[in-house]
C-alpha positions as CSV (number, residue, x, y, z in Angstrom):
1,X,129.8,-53.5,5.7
2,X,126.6,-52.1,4.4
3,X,128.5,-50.3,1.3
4,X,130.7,-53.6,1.1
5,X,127.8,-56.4,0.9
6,X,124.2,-54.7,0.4
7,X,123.0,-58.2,-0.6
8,X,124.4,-59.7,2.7
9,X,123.5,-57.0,4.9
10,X,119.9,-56.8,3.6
11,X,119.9,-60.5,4.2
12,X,121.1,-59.9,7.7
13,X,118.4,-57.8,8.6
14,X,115.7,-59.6,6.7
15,X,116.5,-62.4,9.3
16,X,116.7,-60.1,12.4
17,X,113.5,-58.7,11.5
18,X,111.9,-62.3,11.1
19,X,113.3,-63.4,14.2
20,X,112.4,-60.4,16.4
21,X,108.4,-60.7,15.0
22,X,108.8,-64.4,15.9
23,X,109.8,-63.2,19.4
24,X,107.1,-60.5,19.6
25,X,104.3,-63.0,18.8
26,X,105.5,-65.4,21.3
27,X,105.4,-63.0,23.9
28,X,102.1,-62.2,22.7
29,X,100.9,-65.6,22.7
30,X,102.7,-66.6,26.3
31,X,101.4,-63.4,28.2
32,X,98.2,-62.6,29.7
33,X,96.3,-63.0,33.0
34,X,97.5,-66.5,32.6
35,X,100.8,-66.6,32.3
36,X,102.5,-69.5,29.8
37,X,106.4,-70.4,29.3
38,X,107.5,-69.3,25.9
39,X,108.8,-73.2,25.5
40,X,105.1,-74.3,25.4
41,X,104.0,-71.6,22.9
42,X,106.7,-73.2,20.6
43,X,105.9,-76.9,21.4
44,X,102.2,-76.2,20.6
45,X,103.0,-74.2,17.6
46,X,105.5,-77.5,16.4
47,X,102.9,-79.8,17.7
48,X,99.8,-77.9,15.3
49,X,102.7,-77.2,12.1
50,X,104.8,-80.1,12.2
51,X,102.7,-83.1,14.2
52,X,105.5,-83.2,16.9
53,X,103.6,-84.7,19.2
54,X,105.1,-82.7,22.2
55,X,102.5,-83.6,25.9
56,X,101.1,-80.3,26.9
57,X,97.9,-79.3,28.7
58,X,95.2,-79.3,26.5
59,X,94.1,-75.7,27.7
60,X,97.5,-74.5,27.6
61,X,97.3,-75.6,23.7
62,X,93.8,-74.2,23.1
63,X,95.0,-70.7,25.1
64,X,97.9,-70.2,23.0
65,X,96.6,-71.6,19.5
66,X,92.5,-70.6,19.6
67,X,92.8,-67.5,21.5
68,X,96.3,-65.2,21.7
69,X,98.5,-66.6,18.5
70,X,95.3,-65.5,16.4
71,X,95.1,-62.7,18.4
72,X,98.9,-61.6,18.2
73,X,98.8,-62.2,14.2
74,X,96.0,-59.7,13.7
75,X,97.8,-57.3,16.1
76,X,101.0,-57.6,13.9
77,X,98.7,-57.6,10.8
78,X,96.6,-54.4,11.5
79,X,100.0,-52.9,13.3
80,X,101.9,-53.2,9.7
81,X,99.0,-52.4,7.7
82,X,98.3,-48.9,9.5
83,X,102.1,-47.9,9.7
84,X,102.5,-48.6,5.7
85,X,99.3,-46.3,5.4
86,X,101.1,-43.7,7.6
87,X,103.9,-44.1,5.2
88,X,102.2,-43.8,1.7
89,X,100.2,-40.7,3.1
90,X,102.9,-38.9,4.7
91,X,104.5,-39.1,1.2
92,X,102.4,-38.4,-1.3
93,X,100.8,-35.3,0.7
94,X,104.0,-34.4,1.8
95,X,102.8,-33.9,5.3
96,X,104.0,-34.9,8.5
97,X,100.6,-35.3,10.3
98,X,98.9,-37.2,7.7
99,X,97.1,-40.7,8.5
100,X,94.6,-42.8,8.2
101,X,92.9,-41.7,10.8
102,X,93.2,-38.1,11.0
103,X,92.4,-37.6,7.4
104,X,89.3,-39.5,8.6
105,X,89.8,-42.9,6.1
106,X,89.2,-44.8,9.8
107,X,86.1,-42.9,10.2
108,X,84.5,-43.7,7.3
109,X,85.4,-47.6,7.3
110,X,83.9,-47.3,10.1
111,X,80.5,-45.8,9.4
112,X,81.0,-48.0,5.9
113,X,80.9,-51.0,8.3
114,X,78.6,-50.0,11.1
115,X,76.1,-49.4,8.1
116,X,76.4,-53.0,6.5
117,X,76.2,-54.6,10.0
118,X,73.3,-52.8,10.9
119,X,70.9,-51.0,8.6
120,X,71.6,-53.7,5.8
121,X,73.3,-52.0,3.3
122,X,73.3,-53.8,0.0
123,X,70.9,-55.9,1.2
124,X,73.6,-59.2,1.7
125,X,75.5,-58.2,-1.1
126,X,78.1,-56.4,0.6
127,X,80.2,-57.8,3.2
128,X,81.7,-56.0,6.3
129,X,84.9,-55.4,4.4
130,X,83.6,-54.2,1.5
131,X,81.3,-52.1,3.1
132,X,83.8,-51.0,5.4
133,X,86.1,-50.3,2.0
134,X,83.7,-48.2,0.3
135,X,83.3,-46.0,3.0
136,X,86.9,-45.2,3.7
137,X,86.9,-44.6,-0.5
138,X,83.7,-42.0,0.3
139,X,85.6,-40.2,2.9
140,X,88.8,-39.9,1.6
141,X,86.4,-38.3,-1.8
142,X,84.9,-35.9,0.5
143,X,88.5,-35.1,2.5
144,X,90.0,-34.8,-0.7
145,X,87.2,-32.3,-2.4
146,X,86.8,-30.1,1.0
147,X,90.6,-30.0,0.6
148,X,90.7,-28.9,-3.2
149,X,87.9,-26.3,-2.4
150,X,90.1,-24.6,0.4
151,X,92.9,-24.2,-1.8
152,X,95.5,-23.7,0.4
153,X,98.1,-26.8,-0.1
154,X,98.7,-30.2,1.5
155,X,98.3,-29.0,4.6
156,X,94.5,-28.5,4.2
157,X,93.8,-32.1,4.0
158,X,94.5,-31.9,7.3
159,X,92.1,-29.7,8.5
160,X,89.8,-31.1,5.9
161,X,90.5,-34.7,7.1
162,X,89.4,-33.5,11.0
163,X,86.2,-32.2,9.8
164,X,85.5,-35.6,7.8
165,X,86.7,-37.4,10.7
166,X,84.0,-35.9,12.9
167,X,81.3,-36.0,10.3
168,X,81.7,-39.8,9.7
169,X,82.4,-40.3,13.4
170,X,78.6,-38.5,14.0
171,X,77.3,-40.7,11.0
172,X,78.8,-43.8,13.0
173,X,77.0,-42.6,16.3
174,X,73.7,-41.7,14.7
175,X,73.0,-45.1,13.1
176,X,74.1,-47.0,16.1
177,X,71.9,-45.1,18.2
178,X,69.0,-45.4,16.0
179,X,68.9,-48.6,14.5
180,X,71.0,-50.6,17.2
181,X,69.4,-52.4,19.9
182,X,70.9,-52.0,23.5
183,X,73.2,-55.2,23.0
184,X,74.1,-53.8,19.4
185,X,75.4,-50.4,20.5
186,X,77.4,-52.1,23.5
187,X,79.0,-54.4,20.9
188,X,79.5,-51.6,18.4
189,X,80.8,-48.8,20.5
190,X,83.4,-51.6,22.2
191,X,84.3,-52.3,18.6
192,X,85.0,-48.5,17.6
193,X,87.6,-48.6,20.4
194,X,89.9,-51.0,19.0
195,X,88.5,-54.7,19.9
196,X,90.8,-57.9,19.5
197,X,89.2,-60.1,21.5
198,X,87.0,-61.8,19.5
199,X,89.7,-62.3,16.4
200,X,90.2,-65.4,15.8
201,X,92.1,-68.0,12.5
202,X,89.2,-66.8,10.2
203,X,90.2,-63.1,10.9
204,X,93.9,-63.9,10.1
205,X,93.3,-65.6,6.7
206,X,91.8,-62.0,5.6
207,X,94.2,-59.3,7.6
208,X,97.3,-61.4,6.9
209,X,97.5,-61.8,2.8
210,X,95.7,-57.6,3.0
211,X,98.9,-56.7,5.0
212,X,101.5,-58.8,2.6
213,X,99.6,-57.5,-0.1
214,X,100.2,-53.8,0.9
215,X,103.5,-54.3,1.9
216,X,104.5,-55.7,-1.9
217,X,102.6,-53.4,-3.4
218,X,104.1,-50.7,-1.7
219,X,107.9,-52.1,-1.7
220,X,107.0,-51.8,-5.8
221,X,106.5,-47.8,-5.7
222,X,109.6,-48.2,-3.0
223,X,111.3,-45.5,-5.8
224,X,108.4,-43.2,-6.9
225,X,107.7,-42.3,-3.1
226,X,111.1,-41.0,-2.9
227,X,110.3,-39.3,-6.2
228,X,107.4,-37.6,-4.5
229,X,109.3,-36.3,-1.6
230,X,110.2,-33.6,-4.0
231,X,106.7,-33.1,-5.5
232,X,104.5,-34.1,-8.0
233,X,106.6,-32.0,-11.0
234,X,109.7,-33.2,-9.9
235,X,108.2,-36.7,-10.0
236,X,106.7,-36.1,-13.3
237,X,109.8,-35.1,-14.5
238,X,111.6,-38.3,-13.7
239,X,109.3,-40.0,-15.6
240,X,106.8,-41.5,-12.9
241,X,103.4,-41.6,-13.8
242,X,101.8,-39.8,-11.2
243,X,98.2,-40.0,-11.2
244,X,98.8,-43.6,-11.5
245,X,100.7,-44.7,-8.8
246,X,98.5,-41.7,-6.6
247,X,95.4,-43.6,-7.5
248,X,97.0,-47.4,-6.6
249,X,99.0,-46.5,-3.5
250,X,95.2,-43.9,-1.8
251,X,93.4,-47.6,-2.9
252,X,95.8,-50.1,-1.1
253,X,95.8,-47.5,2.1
254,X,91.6,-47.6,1.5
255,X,91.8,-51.6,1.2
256,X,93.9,-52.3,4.0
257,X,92.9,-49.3,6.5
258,X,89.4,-50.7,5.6
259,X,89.9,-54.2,6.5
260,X,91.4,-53.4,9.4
261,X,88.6,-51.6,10.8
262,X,86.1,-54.3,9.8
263,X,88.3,-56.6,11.8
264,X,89.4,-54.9,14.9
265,X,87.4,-51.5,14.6
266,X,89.0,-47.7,14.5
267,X,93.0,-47.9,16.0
268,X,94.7,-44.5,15.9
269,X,97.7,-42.9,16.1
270,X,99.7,-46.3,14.8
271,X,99.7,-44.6,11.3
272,X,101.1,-41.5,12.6
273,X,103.7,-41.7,15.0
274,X,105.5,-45.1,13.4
275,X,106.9,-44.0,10.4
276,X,108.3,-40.9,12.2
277,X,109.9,-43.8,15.1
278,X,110.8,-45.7,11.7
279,X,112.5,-42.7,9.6
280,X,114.4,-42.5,12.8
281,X,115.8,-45.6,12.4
282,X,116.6,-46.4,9.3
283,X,116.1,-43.0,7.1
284,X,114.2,-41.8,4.9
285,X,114.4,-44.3,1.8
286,X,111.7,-46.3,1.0
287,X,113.3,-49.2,0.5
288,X,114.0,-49.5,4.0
289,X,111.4,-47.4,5.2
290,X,108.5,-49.4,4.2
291,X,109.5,-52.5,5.7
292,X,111.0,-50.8,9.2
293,X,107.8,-49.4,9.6
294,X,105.6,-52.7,9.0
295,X,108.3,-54.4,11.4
296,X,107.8,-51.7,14.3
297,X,104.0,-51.3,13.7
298,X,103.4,-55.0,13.8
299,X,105.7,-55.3,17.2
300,X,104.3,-52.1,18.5
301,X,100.9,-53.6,17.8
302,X,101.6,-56.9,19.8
303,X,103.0,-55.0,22.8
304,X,99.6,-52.7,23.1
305,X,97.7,-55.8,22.9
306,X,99.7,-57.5,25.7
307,X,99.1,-54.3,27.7
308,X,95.8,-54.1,27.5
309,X,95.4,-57.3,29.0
310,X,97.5,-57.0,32.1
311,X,97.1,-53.4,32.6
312,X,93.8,-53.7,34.6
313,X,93.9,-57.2,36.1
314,X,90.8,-59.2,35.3
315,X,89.7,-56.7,32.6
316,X,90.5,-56.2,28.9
317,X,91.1,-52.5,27.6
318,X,90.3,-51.2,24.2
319,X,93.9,-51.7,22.4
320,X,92.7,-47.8,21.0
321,X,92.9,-47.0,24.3
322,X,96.3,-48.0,24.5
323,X,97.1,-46.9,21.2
324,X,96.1,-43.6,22.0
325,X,97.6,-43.5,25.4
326,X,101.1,-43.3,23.8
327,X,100.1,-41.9,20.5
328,X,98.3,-39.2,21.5
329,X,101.5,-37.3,23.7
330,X,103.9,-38.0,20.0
331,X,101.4,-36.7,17.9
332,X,101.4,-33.7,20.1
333,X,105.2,-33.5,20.2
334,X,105.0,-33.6,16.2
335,X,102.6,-31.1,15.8
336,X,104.5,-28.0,18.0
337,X,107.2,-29.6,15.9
338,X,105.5,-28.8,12.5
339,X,103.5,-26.1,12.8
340,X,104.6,-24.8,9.7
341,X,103.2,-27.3,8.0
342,X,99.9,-26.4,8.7
């Protein structure tokens, strides 16, 4: 069927895909501490989209519209963006354990952002994503340079992205703890953790178009990715022009790793284990990879949230926490895997 009707089949699973992130972000916006019917989450989104004039509660409405569906698009949003990142690393290092955040890009949005919100930086002229942009540029410089200087291949970065991780990490703690006040840090460090809970619309009109944008502009280099899975010569060779695409696919992951973590703070693992679930999926193409792992990041990224809601009843966890909680044992699994590539 596949070899038969690619267009039809690509169709296919274009529409599967849209219909199971529907379904995830309904079961985002329905569960919680107070539980809602999925046929009210789609009467309120009809009656907010399409004026349908359906009679709910009016604090069913604002639960599902002001609070979770907001919540559950920057959880899809953020989920997709950090699995494409995964992707685009993994590939153009040609390393199994590379991500955003362990080649410290996380770390130094972070301390990017932490710096505009608190010291001042730029004195008004930078906001939290730009800020937070700039760092994660700055720390994937340093990464990059302490990587060069070791000389011993891609898997280098690695170590070199640990000890930037821990430096920007320290950098994050140090200004918090010096120029924060007490309700500051609390805020701050909460934030670091992974924080959706106060996202609302005005966060989705920036993660949303960030994600779409990284997802098209990756789906563009679909083909010189799978060039670079044989190296940079044997890309060269085919004619891609390496330090160009290099430098545009490092800046989207900067852009969108970095507006994630201006958003919803520091997530882990997402960017790592993913496209490894993904690649078991559907391969190792681009073309298919890149989507399948913005599908299952965004999903996985709704079901964490959920969890960390009605995990602890009454209290709201980190979603890093959760993140971590499963990412943590896979990464572990990956690296006695791989332990030639370091």
């Amino acid at each position: 069927m596949r070899e038969e009707h690619p267009l039809l089949f690509r169709t296919g699973a274009a529409f599967a895909a849209l219909v199971l992130l529907v379904a995830a972000l309904g079961v985002g916006a329905a569960v919680g501490e107070t539980a809602i019917p999925l046929d009210i989450f789609a009467k309120t989104v009809a009656n907010r989209l399409w004026q349908a004039g359906h009679a709910i509660e009016p604090i069913d409405e604002g639960i599902i519209w002001n609070y979770r569906l907001s919540r559950a698009v920057v959880a899809a949003s953020c989920g997709s963006a950090l699995a494409l990142c995964g992707v685009i690393l993994q590939s153009l290092l040609r390393n199994a354990l590379a991500d955003p955040y362990i080649l410290g890009i996380s770390a130094g949005a972070s301390t990017g952002a932490v710096s505009v919100a608190i010291i001042g930086i730029g004195a008004g002229a930078l906001t939290l994503p730009a800020g937070a942009f700039l760092g994660a540029l700055v720390a994937f410089g340093l990464v990059s340079a302490l990587a060069v200087r070791a000389g011993r291949g891609t898997g280098a970065i690695i170590l070199a992205g640990i000890a930037g991780s821990q430096l920007f990490n320290a950098l994050t703690s140090f200004i918090v703890t010096k120029a924060a006040s007490a309700e500051q840090a609390r805020g701050i460090m909460f934030w670091l953790l992974g924080n959706l809970s106060g996202v609302r619309w005005p966060d989705v009109w920036l993660a949303l178009p960030v994600a779409i944008l990284g997802l098209l502009v990756c789906l563009w280099h679909s083909r010189a990715l799978d060039a670079f899975t044989f190296g940079t010569e044997s890309a060269a060779s085919l004619g891609i022009p390496v330090r160009r695409v290099y430098i545009v696919l490092i800046a989207i992951s900067a852009l969108t790793t970095a507006t994630m973590v201006s958003i919803v703070g520091s997530i882990g693992f997402v960017g790592l284990v993913i496209p490894h679930a993904a690649r078991m999926v559907v391969g190792v193409r681009h073309g298919l990879l890149l989507p399948a792992s913005a599908l299952i990041g965004a999903i996985f990224m709704i079901a964490a949230d959920v969890l960390s809601r009605v995990i602890i009843p009454g209290q709201v966890l980190p979603i890093g926490v959760i993140t971590a909680l499963f990412g943590a044992p896979a990464f572990a699994l990956i690296l006695s895997q791989r332990r030639s590539a370091l």
